[in-house]
N, C-alpha and C positions, 0 to 999 in steps of 0.2 A: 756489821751494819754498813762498815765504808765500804766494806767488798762488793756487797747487793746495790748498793748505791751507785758504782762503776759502772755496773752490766745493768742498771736499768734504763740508761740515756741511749745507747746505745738500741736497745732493744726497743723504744719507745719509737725513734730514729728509723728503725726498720721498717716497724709495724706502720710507722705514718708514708714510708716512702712506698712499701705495699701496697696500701687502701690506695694512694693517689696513682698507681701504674694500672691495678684494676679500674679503679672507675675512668681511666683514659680507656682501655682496652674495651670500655664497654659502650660510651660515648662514641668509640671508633666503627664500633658494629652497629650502635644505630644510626650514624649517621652516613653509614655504608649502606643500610636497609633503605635509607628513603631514598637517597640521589641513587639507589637499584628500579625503587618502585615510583620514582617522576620518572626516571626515563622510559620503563616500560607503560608509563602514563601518557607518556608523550607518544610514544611510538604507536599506541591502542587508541590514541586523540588521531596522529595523521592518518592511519587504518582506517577508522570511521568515516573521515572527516574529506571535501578535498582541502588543499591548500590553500586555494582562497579563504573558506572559514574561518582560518587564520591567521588573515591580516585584515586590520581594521581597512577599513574604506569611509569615504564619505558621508554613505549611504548604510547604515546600522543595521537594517531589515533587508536588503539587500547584496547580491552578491553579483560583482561582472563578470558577464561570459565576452560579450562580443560588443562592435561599433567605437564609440568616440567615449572615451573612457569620462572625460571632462565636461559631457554633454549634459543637460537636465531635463536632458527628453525622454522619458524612460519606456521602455518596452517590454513588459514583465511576461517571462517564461513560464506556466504554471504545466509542471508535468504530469499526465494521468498516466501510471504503468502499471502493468501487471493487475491482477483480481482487484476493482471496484469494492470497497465495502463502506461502509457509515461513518463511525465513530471510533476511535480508536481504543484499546484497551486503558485505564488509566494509569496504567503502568510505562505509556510509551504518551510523550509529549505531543500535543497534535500539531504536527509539522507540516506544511502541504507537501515536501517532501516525500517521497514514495519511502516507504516501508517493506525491507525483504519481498518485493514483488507484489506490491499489496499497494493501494490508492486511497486515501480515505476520502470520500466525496463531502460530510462534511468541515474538514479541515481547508476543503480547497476553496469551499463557501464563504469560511472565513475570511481567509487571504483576500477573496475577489472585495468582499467584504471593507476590509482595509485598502484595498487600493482604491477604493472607487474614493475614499477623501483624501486620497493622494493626490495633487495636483501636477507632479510631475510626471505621474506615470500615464502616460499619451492611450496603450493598446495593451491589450493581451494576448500571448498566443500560447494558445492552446495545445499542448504538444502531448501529442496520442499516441499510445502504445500497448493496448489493453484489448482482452478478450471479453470486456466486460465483468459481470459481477451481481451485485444485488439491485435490486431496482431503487430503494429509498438514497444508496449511496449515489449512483447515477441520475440521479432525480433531482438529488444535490446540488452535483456541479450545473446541472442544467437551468436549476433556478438560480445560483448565483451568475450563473453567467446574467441570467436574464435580470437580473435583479445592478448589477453592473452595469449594462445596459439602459437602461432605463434611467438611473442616477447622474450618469455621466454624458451619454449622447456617442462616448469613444468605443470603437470598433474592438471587435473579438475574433480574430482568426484559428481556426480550429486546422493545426496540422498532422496529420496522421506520417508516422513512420514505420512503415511493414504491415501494422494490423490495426483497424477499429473495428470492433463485432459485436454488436449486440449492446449491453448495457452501454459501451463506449460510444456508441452510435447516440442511445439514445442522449447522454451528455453530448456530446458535440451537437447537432443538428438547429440547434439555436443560435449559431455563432454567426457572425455577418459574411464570412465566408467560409469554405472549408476545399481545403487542398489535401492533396496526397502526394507520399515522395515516391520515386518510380518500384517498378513491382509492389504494392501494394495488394492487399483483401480486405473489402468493407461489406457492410450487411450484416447478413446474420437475425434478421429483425424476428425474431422468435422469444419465447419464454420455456423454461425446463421448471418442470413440475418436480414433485415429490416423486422416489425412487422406490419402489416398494416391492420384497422378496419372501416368496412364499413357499416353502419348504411342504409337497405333498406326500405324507407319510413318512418321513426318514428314517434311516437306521442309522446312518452315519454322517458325517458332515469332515468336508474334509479342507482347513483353514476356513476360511467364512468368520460370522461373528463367534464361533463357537471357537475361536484359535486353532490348535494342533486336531490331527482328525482321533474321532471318537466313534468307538463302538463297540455295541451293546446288543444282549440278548433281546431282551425287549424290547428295543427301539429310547427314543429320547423322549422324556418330559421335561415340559417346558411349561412352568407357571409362571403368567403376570397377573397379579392384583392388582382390577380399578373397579373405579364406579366412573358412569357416566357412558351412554352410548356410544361406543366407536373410543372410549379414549385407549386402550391397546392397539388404535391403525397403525401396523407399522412390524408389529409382531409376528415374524419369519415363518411361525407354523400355525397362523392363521390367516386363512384365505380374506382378503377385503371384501366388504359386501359392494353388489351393484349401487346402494343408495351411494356410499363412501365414496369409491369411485367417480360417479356422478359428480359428486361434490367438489373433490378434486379437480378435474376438469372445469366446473364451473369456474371456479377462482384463476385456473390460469388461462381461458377460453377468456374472462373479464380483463386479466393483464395484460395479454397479448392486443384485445381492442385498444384500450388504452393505448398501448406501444404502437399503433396503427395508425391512429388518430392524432399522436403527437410526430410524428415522422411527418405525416403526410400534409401536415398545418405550416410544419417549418419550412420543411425544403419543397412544397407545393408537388407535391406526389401524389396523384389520386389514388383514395385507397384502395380502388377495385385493382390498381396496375400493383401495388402489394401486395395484396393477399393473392391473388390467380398468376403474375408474372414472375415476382419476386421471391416472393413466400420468406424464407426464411433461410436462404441461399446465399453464400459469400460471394465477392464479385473482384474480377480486377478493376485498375483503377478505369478502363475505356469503358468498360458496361454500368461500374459506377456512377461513371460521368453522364452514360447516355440513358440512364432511368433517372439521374438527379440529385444520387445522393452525395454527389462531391461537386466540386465547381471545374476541378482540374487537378494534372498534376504537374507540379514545380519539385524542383529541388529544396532542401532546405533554406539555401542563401534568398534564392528567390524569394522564396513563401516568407522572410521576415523583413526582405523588401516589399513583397505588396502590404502589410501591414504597416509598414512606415509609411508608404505611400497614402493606403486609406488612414490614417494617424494624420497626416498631412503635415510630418516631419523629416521628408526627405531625405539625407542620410545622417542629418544631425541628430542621431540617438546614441543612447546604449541600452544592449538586449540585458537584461538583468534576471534574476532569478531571486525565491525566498531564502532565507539565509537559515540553514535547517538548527532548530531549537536546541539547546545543550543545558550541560550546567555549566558551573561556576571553573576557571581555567585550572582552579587550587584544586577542584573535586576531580579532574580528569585527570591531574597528576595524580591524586592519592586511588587511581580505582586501580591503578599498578596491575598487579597480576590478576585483579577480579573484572577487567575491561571485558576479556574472550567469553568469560563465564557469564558477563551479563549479557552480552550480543547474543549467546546460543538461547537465551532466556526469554530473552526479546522474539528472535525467531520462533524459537517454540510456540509463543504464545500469538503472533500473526499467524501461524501453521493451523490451529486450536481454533482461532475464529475465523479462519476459510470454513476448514472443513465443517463448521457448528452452521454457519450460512448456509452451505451447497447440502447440509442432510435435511435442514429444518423449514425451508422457506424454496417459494418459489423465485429461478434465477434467470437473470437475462447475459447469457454467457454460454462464450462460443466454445464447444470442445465436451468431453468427460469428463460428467463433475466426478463421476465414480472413479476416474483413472487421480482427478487434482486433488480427492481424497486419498487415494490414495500413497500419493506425490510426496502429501505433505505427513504423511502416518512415517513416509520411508524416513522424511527429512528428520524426524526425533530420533535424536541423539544425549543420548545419558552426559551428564555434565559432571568432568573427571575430575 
């Protein structure tokens, strides 16, 4: 009994110095896992993000670009870039911030929205870069501008750089002024209808919606189930009828006046020099200037001095910008290595509602909606 009694302190001795090296060695690996996945938190936060973002400022909703840092004259930058659309998915915070190439026109409503009880923010400018898009998202920015406008008494400078076309047009054209930076294309005043592909008698289809090519001794059948007149419009091996047709036309034969009639009320255009001079033509900035549809062109520095100037705050400003929406500083360190996989996620799902826009609805946007479908089909990418 004394012998067992020896070797049991001993071994007791061990077993506790054991259990306390393991749970060191395990405490060492988790705490080697997080300070791995904040840094790669941090490093997927400054990727996103600029640097500004994160440093506090004075100004909580805003971010500085340019002028008198210390100034309380504010000159808020709101950017429209890349495709126009509405609303954003509710997966993605609605930012006025552009989105993977993408503008959400009611996000930018809001913003205007917010600054108009802003008392320090003096002017807006307007900064364009868009081929247009949907007509309700551009319709958007166009009534908050106006609704801005209206609330405050302060000016709204609409600057274009490289491209305003179409939907982007019809958003700007409300603004108290509108410049462009050199080499510029503006215009575009036109509507794109629905796209419709009618396969007569086939045998084989080669990519198309039918993917890899196909073929068959009898040729291809191809069933859709509906009820209701015309609700198959759109079904590749069924000719559309004359009435459909018609129809079609009708609706964007109505959007296009619409778009006719608001160009031509803001920038005082008569409509007859649109539709027979203009048509639906991209322009530099001199034939812009000289049908009406821009004021001039400046450079950029320029273009946010006359804005300070119509602000009637001289160079006591700062240009400022919205400070794009996030989470929490704790949640962007812990997204570690799920930062890249939520961005491709994010993307995806801007990519999903272009192309649902440009197949489903009529659009005011300059270019191949069939090629920017297909842009964004290429841009899906499997999430590794």
């Amino acid at each position: 009994m004394e012998f067992k009694q020896i070797w049991k302190t001993p071994l007791k001795i061990f077993g506790m110095t054991l259990f306390a090296f393991i749970s060191f060695l395990v405490l060492l690996l988790l705490f080697t896992s997080f300070f791995i996945s904040a840094g790669l938190g941090v490093g997927t936060m400054l990727g996103r993000k600029d640097i500004t973002d994160l440093v506090d400022t004075q100004r909580q909703d805003y971010a500085f670009i340019s002028g008198e840092a210390e100034s309380g004259n504010l000159l808020l930058s709101l950017p429209v870039e890349g495709v126009i659309l509405g609303s954003p998915p509710s997966e993605i915070s609605a930012s006025p911030i552009g989105w993977l190439n993408a503008t959400y026109g009611y996000a930018i409503q809001k913003t205007l929205e917010k600054a108009a009880e802003d008392e320090q923010v003096k002017g807006i400018l307007l900064h364009l870069q868009s081929p247009g898009g949907t007509i309700f998202g551009s319709m958007a920015i166009h009534e908050g501008v106006k609704a801005f406008q209206e609330a405050t008494g302060k000016p709204v400078l609409a600057y274009i750089e490289g491209l305003s076309a179409s939907g982007s047009v019809m958003a700007m054209v409300g603004a108290d002024a509108v410049y462009a930076d050199h080499g510029s294309y503006i215009g575009s005043i036109g509507v794109l209808g629905a796209s419709l592909t009618y396969f007569d008698d086939p045998t084989a289809t080669q990519g198309g919606i039918m993917g890899g090519g196909i073929v068959t001794r009898g040729g291809i059948e191809h069933n859709i189930i509906t009820a209701g007149r015309g609700k198959d419009l759109g079904n590749p091996f069924r000719r559309a009828t004359t009435a459909e047709l018609r129809n079609l036309q009708q609706g964007v034969d109505n959007e296009y006046d619409n778009f006719v009639k608001h160009v031509a009320a803001h920038r005082r255009i008569p409509e007859a020099v649109i539709r027979e001079q203009m048509g639906a033509q991209i322009f530099d900035n001199r034939t812009a200037a000289d049908f009406g549809l821009i004021d001039g062109t400046l450079s950029k520095t320029d273009a946010i001095a006359k804005l300070a100037g119509l602000a009637g705050v001289g160079e006591d400003y700062q240009l400022v910008r919205p400070r794009r929406q996030s989470t929490r500083f704790w949640q962007e360190l812990l997204a570690g290595r799920t930062g890249r996989i939520a961005d491709r996620q994010l993307e995806s799902l801007v990519q999903d509602q272009i192309c649902r826009s440009a197949g489903r609805m009529p659009m005011v946007y300059y270019g191949d909606l069939a090629a920017l479908c297909a842009d964004c089909a290429a841009g899906r990418r499997p999430i590794p």
